[in-house]
N, C-alpha and C positions, 0 to 999 in steps of 0.2 A: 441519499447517496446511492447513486445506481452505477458507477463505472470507475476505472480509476484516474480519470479525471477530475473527479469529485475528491479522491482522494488527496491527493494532488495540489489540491485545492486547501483541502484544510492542513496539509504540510505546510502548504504556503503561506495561511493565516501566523502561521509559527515561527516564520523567518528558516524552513528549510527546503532546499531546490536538490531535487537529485535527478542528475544523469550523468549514467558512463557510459553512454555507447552503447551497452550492454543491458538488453530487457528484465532479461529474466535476476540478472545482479540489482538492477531497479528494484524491481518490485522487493527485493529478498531488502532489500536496505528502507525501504517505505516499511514494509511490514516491524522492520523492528525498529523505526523513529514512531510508528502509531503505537507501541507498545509502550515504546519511553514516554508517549505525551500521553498515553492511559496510566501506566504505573507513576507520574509524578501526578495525576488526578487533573491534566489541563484537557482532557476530552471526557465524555461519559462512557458508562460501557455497552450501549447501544450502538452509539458510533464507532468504538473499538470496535466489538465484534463484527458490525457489517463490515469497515474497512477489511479487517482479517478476511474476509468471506470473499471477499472483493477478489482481493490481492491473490489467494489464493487460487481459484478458479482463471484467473489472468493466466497464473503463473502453471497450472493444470494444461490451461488450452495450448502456452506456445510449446510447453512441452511434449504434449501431444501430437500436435502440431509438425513436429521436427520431428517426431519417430516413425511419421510414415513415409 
């Protein structure tokens, strides 16, 4: 898992699709369906964590991003 396409990816193995329009509401909503498919035990917590790691830094850079 290197992007969050990948992540994305394994959302989608799970039967869930998000987009609103809105990035940084994406990712914030990915981050906490990777949490619910880690705390109900249908991901490991390798993958949990890199997703988190992922998502985060995504969610770091548009922020960034926007503040200059």
């Amino acid at each position: 898992m290197k992007n969050v396409y990948d992540v994305q990816q394994i959302l989608k193995k799970f039967g869930t699709f998000i987009y609103s329009g809105d990035r940084i509401g994406d990712l914030e909503l990915m981050e906490m369906e990777i949490g619910d498919l880690y705390k109900m035990q249908f991901i490991e917590k390798d993958h949990y964590l890199q997703a988190k790691l992922i998502l985060r830094k995504e969610k770091n850079r548009l922020l960034t991003k926007g503040a200059r």
